[in-house]
ZADREN-49208 format. One record per residue (C-alpha): residue number from 1; x negated, y negated, z. Coordinates in steps of 0.1 Angstrom, whole numbers. Each point is the difference from the previous one (the first is absolute). Example, Ala and Ser with C-alpha at 12.3 -4.5 7.8 and 13.67 -1.06 7.14 Angstrom:
BEGIN
[node 1 [-123 45 78]];
[node 2 [-14 -34 -7]];
//
This chain:
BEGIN
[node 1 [-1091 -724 1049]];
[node 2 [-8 -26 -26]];
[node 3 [-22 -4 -33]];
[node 4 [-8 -27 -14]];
[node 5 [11 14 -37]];
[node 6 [32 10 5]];
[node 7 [30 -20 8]];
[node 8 [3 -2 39]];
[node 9 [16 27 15]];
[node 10 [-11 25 22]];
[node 11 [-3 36 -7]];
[node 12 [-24 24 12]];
[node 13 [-9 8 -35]];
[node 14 [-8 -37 0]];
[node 15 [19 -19 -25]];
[node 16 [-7 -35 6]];
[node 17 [-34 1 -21]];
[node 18 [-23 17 21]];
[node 19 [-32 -10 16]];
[node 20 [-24 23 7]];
[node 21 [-29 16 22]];
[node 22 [-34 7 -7]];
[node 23 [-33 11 12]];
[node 24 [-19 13 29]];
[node 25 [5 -33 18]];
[node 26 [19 -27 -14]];
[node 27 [-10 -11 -30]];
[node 28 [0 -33 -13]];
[node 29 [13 -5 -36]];
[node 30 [-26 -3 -27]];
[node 31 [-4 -29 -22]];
[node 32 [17 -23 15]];
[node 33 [-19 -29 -5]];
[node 34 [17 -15 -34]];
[node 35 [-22 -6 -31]];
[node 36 [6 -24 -25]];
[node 37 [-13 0 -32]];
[node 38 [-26 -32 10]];
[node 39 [2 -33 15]];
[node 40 [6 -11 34]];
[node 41 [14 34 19]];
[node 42 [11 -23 32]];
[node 43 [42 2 6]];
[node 44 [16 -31 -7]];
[node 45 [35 -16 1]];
[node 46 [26 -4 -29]];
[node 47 [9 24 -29]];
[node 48 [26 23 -4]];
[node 49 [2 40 11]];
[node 50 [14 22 -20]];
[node 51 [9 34 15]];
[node 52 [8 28 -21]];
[node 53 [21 29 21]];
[node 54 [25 31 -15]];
[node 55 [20 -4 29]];
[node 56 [24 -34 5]];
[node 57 [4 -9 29]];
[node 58 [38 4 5]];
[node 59 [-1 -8 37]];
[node 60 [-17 -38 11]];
[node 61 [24 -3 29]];
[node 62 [-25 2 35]];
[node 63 [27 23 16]];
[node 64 [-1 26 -30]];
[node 65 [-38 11 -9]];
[node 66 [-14 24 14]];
[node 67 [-42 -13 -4]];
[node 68 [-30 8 21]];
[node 69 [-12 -27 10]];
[node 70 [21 -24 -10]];
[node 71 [-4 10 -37]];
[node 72 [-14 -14 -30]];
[node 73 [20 -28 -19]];
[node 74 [21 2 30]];
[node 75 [-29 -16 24]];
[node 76 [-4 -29 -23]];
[node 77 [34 -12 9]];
[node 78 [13 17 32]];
[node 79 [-22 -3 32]];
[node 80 [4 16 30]];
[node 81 [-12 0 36]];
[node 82 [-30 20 -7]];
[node 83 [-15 12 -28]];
[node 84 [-33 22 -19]];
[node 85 [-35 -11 3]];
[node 86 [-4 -12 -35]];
[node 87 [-37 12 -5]];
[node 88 [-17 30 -21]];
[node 89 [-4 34 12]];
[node 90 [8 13 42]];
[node 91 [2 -35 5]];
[node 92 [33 -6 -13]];
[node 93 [16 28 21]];
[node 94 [1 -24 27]];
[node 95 [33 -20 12]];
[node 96 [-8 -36 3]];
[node 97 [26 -32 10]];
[node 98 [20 -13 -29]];
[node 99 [32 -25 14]];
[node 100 [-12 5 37]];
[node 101 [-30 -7 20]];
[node 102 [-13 36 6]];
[node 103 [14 36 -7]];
[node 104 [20 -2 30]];
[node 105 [2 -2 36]];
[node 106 [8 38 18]];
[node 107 [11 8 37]];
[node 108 [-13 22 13]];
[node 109 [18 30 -11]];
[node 110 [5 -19 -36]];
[node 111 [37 8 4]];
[node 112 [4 -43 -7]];
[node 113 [-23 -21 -23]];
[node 114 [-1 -37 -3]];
[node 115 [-13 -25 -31]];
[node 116 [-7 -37 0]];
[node 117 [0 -13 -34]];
[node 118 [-27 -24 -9]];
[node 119 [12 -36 -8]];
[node 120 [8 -20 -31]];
[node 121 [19 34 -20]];
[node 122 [19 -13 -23]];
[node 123 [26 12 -30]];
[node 124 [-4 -6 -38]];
[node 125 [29 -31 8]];
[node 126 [-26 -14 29]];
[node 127 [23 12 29]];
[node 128 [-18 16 29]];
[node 129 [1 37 8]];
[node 130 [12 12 32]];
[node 131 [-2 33 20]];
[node 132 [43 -3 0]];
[node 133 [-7 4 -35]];
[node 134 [-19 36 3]];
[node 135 [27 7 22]];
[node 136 [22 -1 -28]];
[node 137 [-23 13 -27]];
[node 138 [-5 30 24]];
[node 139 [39 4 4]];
[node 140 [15 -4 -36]];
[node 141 [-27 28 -6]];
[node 142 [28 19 20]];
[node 143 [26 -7 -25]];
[node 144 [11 34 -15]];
[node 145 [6 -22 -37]];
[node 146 [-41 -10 6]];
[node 147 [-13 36 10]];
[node 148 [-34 11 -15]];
[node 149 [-23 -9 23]];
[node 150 [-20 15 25]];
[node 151 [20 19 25]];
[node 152 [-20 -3 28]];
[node 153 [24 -31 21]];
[node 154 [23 22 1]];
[node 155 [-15 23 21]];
[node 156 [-22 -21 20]];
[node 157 [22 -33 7]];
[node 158 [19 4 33]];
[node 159 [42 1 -9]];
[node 160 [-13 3 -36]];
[node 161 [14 36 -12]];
[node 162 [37 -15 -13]];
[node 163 [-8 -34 -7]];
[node 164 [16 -10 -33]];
[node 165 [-18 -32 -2]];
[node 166 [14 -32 0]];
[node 167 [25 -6 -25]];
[node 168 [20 25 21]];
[node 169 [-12 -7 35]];
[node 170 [-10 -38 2]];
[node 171 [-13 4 38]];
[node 172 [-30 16 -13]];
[node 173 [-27 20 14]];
[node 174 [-7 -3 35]];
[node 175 [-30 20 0]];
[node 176 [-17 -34 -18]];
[node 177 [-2 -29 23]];
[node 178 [-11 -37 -12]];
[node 179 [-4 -19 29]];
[node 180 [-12 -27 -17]];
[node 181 [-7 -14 -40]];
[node 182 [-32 18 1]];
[node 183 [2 32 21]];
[node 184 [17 32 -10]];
[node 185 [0 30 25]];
[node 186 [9 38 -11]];
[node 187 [14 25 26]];
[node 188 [-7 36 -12]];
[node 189 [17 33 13]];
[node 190 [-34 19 5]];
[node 191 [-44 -12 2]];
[node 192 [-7 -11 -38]];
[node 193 [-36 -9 2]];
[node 194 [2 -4 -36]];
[node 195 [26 -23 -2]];
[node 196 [-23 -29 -14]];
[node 197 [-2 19 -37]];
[node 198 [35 8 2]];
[node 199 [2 -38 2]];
[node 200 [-19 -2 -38]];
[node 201 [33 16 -16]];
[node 202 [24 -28 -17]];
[node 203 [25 3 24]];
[node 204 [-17 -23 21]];
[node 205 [-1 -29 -27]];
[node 206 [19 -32 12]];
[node 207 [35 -9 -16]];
[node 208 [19 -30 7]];
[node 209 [32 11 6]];
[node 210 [15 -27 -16]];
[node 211 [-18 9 -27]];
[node 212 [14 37 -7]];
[node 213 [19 12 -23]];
[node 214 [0 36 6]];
[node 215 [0 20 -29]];
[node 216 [-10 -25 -26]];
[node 217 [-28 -18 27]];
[node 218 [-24 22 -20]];
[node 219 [2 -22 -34]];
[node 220 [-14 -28 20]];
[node 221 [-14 9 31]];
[node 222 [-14 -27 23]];
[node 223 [-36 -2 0]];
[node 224 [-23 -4 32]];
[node 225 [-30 14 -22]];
[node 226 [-22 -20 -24]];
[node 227 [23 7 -29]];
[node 228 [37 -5 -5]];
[node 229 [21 17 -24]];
[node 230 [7 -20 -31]];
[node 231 [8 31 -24]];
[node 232 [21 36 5]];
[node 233 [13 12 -29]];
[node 234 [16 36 -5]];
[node 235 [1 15 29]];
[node 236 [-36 -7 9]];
[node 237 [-13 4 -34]];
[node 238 [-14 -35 -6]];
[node 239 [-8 -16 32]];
[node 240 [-19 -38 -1]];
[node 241 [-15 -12 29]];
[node 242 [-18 -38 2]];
[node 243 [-15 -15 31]];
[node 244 [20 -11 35]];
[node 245 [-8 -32 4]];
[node 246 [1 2 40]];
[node 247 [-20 27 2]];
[node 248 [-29 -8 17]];
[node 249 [-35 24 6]];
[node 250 [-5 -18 32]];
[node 251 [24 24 15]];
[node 252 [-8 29 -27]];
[node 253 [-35 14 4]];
[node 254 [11 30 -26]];
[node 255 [14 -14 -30]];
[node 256 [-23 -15 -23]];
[node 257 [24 -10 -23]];
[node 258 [-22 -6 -29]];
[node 259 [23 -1 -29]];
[node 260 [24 -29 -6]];
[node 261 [27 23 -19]];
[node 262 [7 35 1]];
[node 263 [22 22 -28]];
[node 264 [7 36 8]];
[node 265 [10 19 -30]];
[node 266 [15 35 7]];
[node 267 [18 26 -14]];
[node 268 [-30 9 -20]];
[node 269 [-13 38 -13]];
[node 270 [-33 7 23]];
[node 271 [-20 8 -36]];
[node 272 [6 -33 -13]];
[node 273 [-3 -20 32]];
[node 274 [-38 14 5]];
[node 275 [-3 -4 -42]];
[node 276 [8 -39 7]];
[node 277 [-22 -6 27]];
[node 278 [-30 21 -18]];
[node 279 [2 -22 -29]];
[node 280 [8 -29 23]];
[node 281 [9 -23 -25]];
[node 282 [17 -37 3]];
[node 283 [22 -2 35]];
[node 284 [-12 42 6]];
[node 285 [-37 -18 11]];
[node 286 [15 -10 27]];
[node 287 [22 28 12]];
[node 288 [-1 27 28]];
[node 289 [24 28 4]];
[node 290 [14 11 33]];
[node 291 [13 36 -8]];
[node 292 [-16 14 -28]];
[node 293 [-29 24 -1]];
[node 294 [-24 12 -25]];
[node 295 [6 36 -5]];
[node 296 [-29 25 -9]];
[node 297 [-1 -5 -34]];
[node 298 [1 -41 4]];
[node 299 [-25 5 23]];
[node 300 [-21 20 -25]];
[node 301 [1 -22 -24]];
[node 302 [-8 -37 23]];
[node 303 [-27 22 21]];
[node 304 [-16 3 -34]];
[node 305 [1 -39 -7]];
[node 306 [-25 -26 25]];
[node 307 [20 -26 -8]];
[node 308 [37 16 7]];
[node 309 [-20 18 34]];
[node 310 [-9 -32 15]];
[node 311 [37 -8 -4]];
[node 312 [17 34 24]];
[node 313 [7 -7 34]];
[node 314 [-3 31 23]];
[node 315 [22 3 27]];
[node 316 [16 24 32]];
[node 317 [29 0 20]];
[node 318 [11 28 26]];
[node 319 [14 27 -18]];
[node 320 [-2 42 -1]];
[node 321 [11 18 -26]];
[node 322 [6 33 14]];
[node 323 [18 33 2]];
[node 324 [30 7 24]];
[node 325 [10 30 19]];
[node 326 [37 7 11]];
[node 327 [-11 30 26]];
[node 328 [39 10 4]];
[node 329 [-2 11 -36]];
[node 330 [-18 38 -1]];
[node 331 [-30 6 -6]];
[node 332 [-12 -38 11]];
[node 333 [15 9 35]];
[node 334 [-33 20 6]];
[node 335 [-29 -24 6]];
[node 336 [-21 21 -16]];
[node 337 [15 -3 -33]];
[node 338 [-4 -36 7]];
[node 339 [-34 1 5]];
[node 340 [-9 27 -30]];
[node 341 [14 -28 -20]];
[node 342 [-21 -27 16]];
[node 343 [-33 21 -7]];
[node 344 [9 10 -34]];
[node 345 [9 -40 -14]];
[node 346 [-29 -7 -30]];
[node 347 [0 -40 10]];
[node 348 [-26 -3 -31]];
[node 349 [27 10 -20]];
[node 350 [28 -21 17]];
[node 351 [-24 -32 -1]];
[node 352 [-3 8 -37]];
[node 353 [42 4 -7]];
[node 354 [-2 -32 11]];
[node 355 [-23 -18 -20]];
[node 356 [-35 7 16]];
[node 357 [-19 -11 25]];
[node 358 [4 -35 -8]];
[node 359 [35 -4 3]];
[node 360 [8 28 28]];
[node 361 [-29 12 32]];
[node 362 [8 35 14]];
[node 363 [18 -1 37]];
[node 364 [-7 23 27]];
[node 365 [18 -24 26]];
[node 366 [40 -10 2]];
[node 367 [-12 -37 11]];
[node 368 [-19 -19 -31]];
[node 369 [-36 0 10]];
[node 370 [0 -37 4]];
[node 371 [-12 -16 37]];
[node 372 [36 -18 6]];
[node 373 [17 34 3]];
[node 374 [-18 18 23]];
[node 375 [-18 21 -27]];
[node 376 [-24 27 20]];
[node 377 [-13 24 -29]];
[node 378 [9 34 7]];
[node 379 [9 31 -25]];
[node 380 [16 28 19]];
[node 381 [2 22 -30]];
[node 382 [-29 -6 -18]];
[node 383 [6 13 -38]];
[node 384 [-32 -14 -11]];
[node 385 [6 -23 -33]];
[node 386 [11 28 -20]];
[node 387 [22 23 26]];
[node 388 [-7 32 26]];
[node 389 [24 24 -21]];
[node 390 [-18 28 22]];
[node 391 [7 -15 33]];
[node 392 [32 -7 -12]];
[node 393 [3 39 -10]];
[node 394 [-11 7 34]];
[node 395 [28 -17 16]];
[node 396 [25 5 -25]];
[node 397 [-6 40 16]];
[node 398 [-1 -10 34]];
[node 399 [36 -16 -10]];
[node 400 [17 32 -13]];
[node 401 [-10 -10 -37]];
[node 402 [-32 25 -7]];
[node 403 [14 1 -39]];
[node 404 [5 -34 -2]];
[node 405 [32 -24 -1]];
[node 406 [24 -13 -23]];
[node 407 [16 -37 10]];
[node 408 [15 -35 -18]];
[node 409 [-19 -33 -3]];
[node 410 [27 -27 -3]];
[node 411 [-13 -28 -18]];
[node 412 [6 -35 -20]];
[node 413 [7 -1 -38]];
[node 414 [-8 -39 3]];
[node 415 [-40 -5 -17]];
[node 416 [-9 -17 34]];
[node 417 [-35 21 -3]];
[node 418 [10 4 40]];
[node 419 [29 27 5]];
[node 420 [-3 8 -37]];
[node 421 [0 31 -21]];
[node 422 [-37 -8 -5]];
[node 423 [-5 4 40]];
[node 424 [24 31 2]];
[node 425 [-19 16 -26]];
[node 426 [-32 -7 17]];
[node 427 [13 12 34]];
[node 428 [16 34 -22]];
[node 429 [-38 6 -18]];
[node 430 [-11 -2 34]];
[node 431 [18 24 16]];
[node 432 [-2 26 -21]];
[node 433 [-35 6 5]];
[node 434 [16 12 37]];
[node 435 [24 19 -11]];
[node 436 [31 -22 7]];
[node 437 [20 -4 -35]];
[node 438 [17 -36 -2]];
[node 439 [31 -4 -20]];
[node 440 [4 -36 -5]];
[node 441 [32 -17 4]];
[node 442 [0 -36 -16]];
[node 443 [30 -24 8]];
[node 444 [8 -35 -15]];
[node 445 [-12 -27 26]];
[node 446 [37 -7 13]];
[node 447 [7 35 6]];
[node 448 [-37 11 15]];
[node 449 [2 -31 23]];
[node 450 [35 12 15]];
[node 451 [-5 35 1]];
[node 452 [-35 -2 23]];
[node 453 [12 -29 20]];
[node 454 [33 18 14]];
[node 455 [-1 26 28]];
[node 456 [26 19 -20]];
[node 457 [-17 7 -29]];
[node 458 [-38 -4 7]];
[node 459 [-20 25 -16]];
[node 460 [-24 20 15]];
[node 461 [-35 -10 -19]];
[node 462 [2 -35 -22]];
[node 463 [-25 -29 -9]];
[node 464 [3 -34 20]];
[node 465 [-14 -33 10]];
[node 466 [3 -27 22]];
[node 467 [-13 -37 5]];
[node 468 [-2 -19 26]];
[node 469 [19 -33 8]];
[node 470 [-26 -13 17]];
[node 471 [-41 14 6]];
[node 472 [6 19 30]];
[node 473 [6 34 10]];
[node 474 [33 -8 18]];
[node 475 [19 -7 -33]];
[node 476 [-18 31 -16]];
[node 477 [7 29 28]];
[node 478 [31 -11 15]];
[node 479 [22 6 -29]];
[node 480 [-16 31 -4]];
[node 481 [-2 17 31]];
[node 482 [17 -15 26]];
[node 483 [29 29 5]];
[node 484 [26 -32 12]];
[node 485 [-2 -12 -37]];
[node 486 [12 27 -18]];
[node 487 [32 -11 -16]];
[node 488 [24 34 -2]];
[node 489 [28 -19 -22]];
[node 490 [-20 -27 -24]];
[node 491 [-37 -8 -11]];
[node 492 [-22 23 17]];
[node 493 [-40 -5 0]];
[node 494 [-10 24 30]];
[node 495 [-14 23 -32]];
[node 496 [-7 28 26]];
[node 497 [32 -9 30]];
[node 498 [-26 1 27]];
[node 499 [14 -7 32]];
[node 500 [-28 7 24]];
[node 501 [5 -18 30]];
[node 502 [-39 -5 7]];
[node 503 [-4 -18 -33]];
[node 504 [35 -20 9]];
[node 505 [-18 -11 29]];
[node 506 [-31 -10 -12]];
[node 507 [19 -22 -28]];
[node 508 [15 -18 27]];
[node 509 [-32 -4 21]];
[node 510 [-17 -16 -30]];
[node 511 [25 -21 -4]];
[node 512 [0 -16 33]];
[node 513 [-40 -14 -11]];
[node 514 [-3 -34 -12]];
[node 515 [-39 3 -3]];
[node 516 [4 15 -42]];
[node 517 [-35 12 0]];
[node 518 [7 23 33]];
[node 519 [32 12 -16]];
[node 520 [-19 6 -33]];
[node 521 [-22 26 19]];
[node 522 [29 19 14]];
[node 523 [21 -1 -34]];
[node 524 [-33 19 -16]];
[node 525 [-2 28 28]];
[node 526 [37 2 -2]];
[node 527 [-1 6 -38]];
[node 528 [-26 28 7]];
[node 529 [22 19 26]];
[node 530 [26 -2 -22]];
[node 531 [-19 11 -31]];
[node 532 [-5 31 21]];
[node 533 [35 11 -3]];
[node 534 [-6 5 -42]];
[node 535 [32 -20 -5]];
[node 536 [-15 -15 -31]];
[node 537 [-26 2 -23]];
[node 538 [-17 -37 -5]];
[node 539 [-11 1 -41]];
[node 540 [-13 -37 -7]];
[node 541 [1 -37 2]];
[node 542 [8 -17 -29]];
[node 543 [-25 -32 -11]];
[node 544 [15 -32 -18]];
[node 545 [-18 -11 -35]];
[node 546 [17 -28 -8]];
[node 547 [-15 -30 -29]];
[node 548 [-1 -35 1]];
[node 549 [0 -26 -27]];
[node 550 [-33 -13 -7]];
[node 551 [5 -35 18]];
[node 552 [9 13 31]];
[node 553 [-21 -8 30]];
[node 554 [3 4 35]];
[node 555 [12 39 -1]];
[node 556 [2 15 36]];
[node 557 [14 30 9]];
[node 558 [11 8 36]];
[node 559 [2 40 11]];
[node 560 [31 -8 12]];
[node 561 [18 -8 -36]];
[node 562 [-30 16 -21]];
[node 563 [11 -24 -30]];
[node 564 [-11 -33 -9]];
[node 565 [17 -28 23]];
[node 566 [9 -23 -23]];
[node 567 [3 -29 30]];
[node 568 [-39 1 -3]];
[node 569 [0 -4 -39]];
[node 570 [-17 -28 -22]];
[node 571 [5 -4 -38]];
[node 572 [-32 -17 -16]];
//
């Protein structure tokens, strides 16, 4: 899954900056409407961005991130076939054309889709982009010295599994067809109704092929979005960006492309980035960050402040924070255990670990309660908003357990407020009140990440999360659940190695739909009937407070990134 804090990679403890859920439907962000401190509030062109981020952004090669969405910075420079809706709130869960015409053409069993890209694309050097040219983006992605990215063309392109791209195997992918400059056709091993926000991800960002330079293409990648790289200093530290020239709106309706430079600064402590942008002096009036929250005590302090409140953007993304079962590890093997557990959780108290009810809303549901996903609202273990300690009790007897239980809660050392000690403790305080002791068991991030995604060493009752790569409940279950996905000898996410064939199928079915709101419906009652099976306790869905300098304008923020999109931006 992917954040949009983190650096892009996918984990299902999310570790590409998250983006998270919220509310009983989906909620639009609050105060999104930027504020300036007087004159004219409408967005106009020219100034200079600044974005202030703690993480660099060590890969800006379109074969190598891992984004949903396309990304942040990233979209300002690479397009791609489709892309997000760039609008506030449910709104911006939506795929919408980018390079091509429409989010794609399907047969009927969408086992092949076909793009028409609009006319008049053209590079930063004035050259025109052509679908050969996504054929090669799409292949170099391929390239073992270029891996990073999303992982999902490897499964789905037909003759795709051993393809080494094409510095090793010049024929190429036969899988993508370009029958012409401006048609590009993708042949797929199975139904992939969702293939058009697969098609959002960088890998489908056009690159001249004469134009490469493999490893070192990411210090000057070639632009096809309204800015070209100018600037990239220390490994993504210091990146500059100023406008493309042939760039044109006519053929971008998402872009706005207010600013005429933009400076991203990284490498920065999260305290002093949101100090900088709170005081929002000199350049800092004008700058945005893409990956840093406020934490609770931030948030105490601008919450307290009209001027520094008008100034927070309020964002969610798909993401469930949650607790995982292994039920081959005694006593979790007994569902009963499972669900004593369920009942017993104080989500008051968990919300409150991690940092209140403004920056974290209690879960009941695996999916994020947002529309996009399929959210139906169901709680199958209802512990109330402090916890049923004596229906857990009750169970916990019908289990074998009438004096109670002993067991291990692995967690994260890392101050993530997420799989935290402040969480375990919460989820230990809990517990007790049902007579189940919790020892906690903290591990460095490194080692806690390895030890709960490997078969082998899995423990038997541990905190997660998981993202999603795009707002569907497709990219959220699947990894999950779907029994053909658990990975015996590498990076496991099946948290709970369900392999039940009925849940398989209906995966597969859903698949097959190219109408997203019918497969939304049947990704929600497909989270409940696997809900039933206590395989993991949903906790919460994290909220994004994020500030903005105090000539920003134009701030919209999508549910399907649940930060600020900073190719919407204007600096007064």
């Amino acid at each position: 899954m992917r954040q949009p804090s983190l650096t892009a990679r996918r984990v299902a403890a999310v570790s590409v900056s998250l983006v998270l859920a919220a509310g009983a439907a989906a909620c639009g962000p609050e105060d999104n409407d930027a504020k300036s401190s007087g004159g004219d509030s409408t967005p106009h062109k020219g100034g200079t961005l600044t974005v202030l981020n703690s993480n660099p952004q060590q890969d800006f090669d379109p074969a190598r991130l891992y984004t949903s969405g396309g990304g942040n910075v990233p979209s300002l420079v690479f397009r791609t076939l489709t892309t997000r809706n760039r609008e506030n709130g449910a709104a911006g869960a939506k795929v919408v054309p980018d390079l091509a015409t429409d989010t794609g053409r399907p047969n009927k069993d969408a086992t092949v889709w076909t793009y028409t890209l609009k006319k008049g694309l053209k590079y930063e050097d004035g050259t025109a982009i052509t679908s050969a040219d996504i054929k090669y983006g799409v292949e170099r992605s391929f390239a073992p010295e270029l891996s990073g990215g999303a992982p999902y063309l490897r499964d789905w392109l037909v003759g795709a599994a051993d393809y080494q791209g094409p510095y090793k195997d010049k024929k190429g992918l036969s899988a993508i067809e370009t029958p012409d400059d401006r048609t590009i056709v993708f042949h797929l091993n199975k139904p992939e109704g969702e293939f058009p926000y697969l098609a959002t991800q960088t890998q489908f960002t056009p690159v001249p092929k004469a134009k490469d330079t493999g490893t070192k293409y990411e210090e000057h990648p070639v632009s096809s979005g309204p800015y070209k790289v100018v600037t990239n200093s220390n490994d993504g530290e210091t990146i500059g960006l100023e406008r493309n020239k042939y760039w044109s709106a006519s053929t971008d309706a998402e872009r706005k492309a207010y600013p005429d430079k933009i400076e991203v600064k990284s490498g920065l402590d999260s305290s002093v980035i949101n100090q900088r942008l709170s005081a929002s002096q000199g350049a800092d009036a004008a700058a945005v960050t893409t990956d840093t929250n406020l934490g609770p005590a931030e948030l105490a302090k601008v919450t307290g402040d009209k001027e520094l409140a008008s100034r927070v953007g309020t964002g969610h993304f798909g993401y469930t924070n949650y607790i995982a079962f292994n039920p081959t590890v005694k006593p979790f093997d007994n569902v009963k255990v499972r669900q004593a557990i369920s009942y017993a959780i104080d989500r008051s108290s968990v919300v409150n670990a991690a940092g209140g009810s403004a920056l974290a809303e209690a879960a009941t549901t695996f999916l994020p309660n947002q529309k996009s996903f399929g959210y139906e609202p169901y709680d199958l273990f209802p512990a109330g908003a402090t916890g049923n300690a004596a229906k857990a009790k009750e169970l916990l007897k019908e289990a074998g357990h009438p004096n109670g239980l002993t067991v291990t809660l692995t967690h994260s050392n890392a101050k993530d407020f997420e799989t935290s000690p402040e969480i375990a403790t919460a989820v230990q305080d809990a517990l007790k009140k049902a007579g189940i002791t919790v020892k906690l068991q903290g591990l460095e991030e490194n080692d806690y990440s390895d030890t709960i995604h490997s078969v082998k060493t899995e423990p038997g009752f541990f905190l997660a999360h998981w993202g999603a790569d795009w707002p569907s409940g497709g990219p959220f279950l699947a990894p999950i659940f779907d029994g053909r996905q658990i990975v015996k000898d590498g990076a496991n996410f099946n948290t709970g190695l369900l392999n039940d064939k009925s849940v398989n199928d209906e995966i597969d079915a859903i698949n097959k739909l190219t109408d997203l709101d019918a497969a939304a419906k049947r990704w929600g009652a497909l989270d409940k009937k696997i809900g039933e099976q206590a395989l993991t306790v949903p906790l919460f869905h994290p909220v994004y407070k994020r500030l903005y300098g105090k000539d920003i304008k134009n701030v919209v923020i999508s549910d399907w990134t649940g930060v600020l999109d900073i190719s919407q931006v204007a600096v007064k």
